[in-house]
C-alpha positions in Angstrom: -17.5 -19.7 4.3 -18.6 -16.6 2.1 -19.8 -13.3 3.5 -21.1 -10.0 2.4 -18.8 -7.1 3.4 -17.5 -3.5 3.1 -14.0 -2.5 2.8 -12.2 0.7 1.2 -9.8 0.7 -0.8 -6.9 2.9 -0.8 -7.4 5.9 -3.3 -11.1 4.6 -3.9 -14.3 4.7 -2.3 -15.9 2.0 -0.5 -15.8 -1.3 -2.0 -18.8 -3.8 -1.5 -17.9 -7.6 -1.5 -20.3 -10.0 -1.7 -19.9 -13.7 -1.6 -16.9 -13.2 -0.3 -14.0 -15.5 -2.0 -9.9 -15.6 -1.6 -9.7 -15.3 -5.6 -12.1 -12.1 -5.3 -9.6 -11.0 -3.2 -6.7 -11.9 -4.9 -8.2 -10.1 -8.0 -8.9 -7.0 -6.1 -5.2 -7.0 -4.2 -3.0 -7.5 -7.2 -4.8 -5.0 -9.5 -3.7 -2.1 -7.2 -0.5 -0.1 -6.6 2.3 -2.4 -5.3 2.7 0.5 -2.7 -0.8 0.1 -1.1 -0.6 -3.5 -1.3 0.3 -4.2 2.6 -2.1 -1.5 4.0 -5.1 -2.7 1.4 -4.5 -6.4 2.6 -4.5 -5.3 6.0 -8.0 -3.9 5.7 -9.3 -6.9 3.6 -7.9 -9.1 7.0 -9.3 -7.2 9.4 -12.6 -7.2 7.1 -13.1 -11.1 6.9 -12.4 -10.9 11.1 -14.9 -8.4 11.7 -17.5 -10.5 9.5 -16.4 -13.9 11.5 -14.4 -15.3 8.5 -11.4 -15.7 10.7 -10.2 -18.9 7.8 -10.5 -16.2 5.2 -8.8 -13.6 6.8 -5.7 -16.3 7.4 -5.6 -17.0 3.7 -6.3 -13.2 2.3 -2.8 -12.8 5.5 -1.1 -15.1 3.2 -1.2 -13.5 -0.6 2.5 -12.1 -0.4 3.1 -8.8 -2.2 3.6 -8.8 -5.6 6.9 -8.2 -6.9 7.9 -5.4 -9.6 7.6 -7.9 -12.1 4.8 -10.0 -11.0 3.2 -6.2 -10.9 4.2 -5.1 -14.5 2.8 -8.7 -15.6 -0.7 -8.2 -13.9 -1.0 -4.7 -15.2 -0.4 -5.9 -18.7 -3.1 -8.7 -18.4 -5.4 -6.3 -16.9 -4.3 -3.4 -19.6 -4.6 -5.5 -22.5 -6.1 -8.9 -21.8 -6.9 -9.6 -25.5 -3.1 -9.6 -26.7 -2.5 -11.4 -23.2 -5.2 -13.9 -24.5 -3.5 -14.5 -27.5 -0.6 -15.2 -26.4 -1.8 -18.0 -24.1 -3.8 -19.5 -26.8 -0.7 -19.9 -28.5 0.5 -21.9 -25.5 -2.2 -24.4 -25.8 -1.3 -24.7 -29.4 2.5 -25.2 -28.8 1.9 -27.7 -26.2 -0.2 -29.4 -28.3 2.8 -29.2 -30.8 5.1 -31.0 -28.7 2.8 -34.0 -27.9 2.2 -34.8 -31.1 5.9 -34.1 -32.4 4.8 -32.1 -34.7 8.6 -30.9 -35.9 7.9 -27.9 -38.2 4.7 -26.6 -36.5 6.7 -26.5 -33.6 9.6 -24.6 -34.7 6.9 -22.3 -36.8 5.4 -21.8 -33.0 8.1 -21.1 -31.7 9.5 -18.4 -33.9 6.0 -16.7 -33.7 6.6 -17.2 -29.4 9.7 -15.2 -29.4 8.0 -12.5 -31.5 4.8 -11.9 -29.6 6.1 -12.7 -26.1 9.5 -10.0 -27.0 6.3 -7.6 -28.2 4.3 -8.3 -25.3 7.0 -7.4 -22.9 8.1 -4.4 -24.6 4.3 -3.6 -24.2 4.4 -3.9 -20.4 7.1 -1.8 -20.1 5.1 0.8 -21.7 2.4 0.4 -19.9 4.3 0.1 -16.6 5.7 3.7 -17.7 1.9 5.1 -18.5 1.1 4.2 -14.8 3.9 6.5 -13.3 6.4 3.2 -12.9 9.3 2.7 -15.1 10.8 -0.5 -15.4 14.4 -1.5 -16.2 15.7 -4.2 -18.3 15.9 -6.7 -15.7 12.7 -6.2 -14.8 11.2 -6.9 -18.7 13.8 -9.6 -19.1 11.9 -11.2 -15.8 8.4 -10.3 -17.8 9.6 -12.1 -21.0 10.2 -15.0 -18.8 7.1 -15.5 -17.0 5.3 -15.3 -20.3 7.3 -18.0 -21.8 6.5 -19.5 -18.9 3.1 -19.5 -19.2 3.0 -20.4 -23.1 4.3 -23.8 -21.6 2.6 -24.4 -18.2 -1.3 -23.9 -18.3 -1.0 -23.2 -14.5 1.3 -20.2 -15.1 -1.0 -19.4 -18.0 -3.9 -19.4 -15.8 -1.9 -16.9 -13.2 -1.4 -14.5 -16.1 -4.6 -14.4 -17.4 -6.2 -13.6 -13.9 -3.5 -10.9 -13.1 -2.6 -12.7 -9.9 1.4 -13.2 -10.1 2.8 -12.7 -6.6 6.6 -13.6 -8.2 8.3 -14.0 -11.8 8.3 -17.3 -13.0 10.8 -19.5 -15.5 10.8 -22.2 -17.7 14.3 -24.4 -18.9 12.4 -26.4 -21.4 12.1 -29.4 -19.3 8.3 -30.0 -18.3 6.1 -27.1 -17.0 6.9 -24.3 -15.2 7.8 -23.8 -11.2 7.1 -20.5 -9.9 5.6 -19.4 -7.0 1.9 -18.7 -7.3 -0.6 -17.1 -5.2 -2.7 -19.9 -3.0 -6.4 -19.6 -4.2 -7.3 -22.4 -2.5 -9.4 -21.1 0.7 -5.5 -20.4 2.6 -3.0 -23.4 1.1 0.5 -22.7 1.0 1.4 -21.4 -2.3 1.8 -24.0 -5.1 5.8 -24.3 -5.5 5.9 -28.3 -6.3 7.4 -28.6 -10.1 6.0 -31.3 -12.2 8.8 -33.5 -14.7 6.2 -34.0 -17.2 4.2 -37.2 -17.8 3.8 -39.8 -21.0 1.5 -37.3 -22.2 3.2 -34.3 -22.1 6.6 -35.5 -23.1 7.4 -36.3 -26.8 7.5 -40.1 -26.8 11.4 -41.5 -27.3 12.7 -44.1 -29.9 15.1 -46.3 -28.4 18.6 -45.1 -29.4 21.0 -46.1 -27.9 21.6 -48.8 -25.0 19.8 -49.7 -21.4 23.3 -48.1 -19.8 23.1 -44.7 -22.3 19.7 -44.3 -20.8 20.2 -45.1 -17.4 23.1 -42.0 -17.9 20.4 -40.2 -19.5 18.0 -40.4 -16.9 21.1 -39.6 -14.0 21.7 -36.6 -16.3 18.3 -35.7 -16.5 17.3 -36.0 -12.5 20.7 -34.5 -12.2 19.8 -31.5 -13.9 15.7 -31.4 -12.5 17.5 -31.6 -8.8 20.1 -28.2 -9.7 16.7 -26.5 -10.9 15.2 -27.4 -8.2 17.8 -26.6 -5.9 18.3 -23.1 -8.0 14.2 -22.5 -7.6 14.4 -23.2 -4.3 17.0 -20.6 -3.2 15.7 -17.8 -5.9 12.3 -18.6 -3.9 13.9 -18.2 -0.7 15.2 -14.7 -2.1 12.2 -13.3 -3.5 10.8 -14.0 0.2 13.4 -12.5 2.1 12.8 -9.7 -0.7 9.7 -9.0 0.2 9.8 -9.1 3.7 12.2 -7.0 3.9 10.2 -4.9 1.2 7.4 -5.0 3.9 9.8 -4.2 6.6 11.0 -1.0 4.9 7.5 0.0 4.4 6.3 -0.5 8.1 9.6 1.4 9.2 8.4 4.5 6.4 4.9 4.2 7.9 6.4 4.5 11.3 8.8 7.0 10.7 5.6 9.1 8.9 3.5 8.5 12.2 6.6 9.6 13.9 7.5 12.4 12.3 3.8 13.5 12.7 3.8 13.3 16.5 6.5 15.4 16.5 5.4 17.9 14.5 2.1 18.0 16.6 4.1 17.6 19.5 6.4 20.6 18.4 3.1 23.0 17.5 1.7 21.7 21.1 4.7 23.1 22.4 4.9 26.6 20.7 0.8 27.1 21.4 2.4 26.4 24.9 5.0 29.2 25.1 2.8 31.6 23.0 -0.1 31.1 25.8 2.4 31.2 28.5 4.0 34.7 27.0 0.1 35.7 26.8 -1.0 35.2 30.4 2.5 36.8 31.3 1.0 39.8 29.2 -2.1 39.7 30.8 -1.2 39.2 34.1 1.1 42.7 33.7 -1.9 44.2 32.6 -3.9 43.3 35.4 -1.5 44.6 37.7 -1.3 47.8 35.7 -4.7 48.4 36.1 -5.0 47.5 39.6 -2.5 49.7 40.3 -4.5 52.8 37.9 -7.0 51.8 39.7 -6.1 52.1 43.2 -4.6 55.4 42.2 -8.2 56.4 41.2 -9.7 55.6 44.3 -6.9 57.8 46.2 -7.9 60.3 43.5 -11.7 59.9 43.8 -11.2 60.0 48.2 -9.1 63.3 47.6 -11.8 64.4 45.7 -14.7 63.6 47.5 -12.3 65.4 50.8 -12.1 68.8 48.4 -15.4 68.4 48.1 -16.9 68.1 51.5 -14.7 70.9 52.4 -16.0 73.3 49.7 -19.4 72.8 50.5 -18.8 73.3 54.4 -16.9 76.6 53.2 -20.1 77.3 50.9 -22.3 76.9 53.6 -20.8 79.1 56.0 -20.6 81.7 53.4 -24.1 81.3 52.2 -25.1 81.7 56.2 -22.5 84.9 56.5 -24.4 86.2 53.3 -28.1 85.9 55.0 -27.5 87.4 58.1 -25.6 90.5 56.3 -28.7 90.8 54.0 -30.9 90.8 57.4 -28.9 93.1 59.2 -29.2 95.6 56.4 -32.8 95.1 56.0 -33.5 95.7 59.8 -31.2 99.2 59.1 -33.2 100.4 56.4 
């Protein structure tokens, strides 16, 4: 199923997706900061659900966060995918090499590996550091590994060269590589079965020795295939209980953030609180104040309006007292 659909990206605007695969996710997800990983698949989840791709959104649930080296690897095949090219091409050609037991090409090959895959790695670093994230030496001893890794399994190779590494991978020398990739594959578990190498992909063997010497040889050989294993298996294991509790830390920093927010609003809910309480206090003793300058100006006004009355009563009389004086002396004259 493929829709077209809208998500945004953390740090970045909207981002249109159209035709709608797992590996356009995949791509998208592991080319951004290992921090916004979780909440950036989250979105792209609840994307695919909101557009009815509920298989899709099960799958993009799936890609596992990329560790710090499968990071640093990505951002040198995205930084750089020329040199990254290279390199791989010299993969195909040492592979080729060992098929055809081609003795001196190979250890020619090889010398140049070491060189460009020790540069390469150095160049990661670097580039790690440009982006704000220092690496330490276990971390480019990890990066030298996955890309001798991928010089000698095309799978790996492939994983490299799309910038889609979820964890480091290794290579002992014995067949391809084993390490755990990122399911592209519309939701599969992630690939973690190890191939021992085939006819064609093992040098062929003159017979050297007797049936029993190779019958030890091959209890040796399994013997050593099932430790790997076994040692894959539990560094697998590891790099899960890594991340999850990688992702548990960051849900417990996101929570403590939200946390630490509430209270924050809580606490400024609580002083706009007390300063509005303290206000109506103020208010309400300033209402009483002035109800109590006003009822004094209403006695005041009432003893005025009294002294008033009064002085016009005395006026009056006086005014009348004043007339009948003026009369009397006019009737005299």
């Amino acid at each position: 199923m493929s829709n077209s659909w809208t998500v945004s990206s953390p740090g970045a605007g909207s981002l249109r997706l159209a035709s709608m695969t797992l590996e356009d996710v995949a791509v998208d997800l592991y080319g951004i900061d290992p921090s916004e990983f979780v909440a950036a698949r989250a979105e792209r989840v609840a994307a695919a659900k909101k557009a009815g791709d509920k298989q899709l959104a099960t799958a993009i649930g799936k890609l596992r966060k990329p560790t710090v080296t499968a990071w640093t690897v990505n951002l040198l095949a995205r930084t750089v995918p020329d040199e990254v090219n290279a390199l791989l091409a010299l993969g195909d050609a040492l592979r080729k090499a060992q098929r055809e037991l081609s003795g001196d090409q190979l250890r020619a090959l090889t010398a140049q590996r070491q060189q460009v895959v020790s540069a390469l790695a150095r160049r990661a670093g670097a580039i790690a550091e440009e982006h704000g994230k220092p690496v330490g030496e276990n971390v480019l001893r990890e990066v030298t590994q996955t890309l001798t890794a991928a010089l000698a399994d095309a799978e790996v190779a492939e994983q490299v060269r799309s910038g889609t590494l979820a964890t480091a991978a290794s290579y002992e020398g014995f067949g391809p590589a084993g390490p755990e990739l990122v399911a592209l594959d519309g939701g599969a578990s992630p690939k973690t079965e190890r191939r021992t190498g085939s006819r064609d992909s093992e040098p062929a063997r003159r017979d050297t020795g007797s049936e029993g010497g190779t019958r030890a040889e091959r209890k040796a050989s399994d013997a050593q295939r099932k430790a790997r294993e076994a040692e894959e298996a539990a560094r697998r294991e590891l790099d899960e209980a890594r991340q999850e509790l990688d992702d548990a830390l960051e849900a417990v920093e996101s929570a403590r953030t939200a946390l630490d927010s509430a209270k924050a609003e809580a606490e400024q809910a609580a002083r706009t609180l007390a300063d509005d309480e303290a206000r109506i206090e103020e208010l309400r003793a300033e209402l009483e104040r002035a109800e109590q300058q006003r009822q004094f100006a209403r006695t005041a006004d009432r003893a005025a309006q009294d002294e008033l009355r009064t002085a016009q009563r005395q006026f009056d009389r006086v005014e009348r007292w004043a007339r009948r004086a003026r009369a009397r002396v006019e009737d005299l004259s």
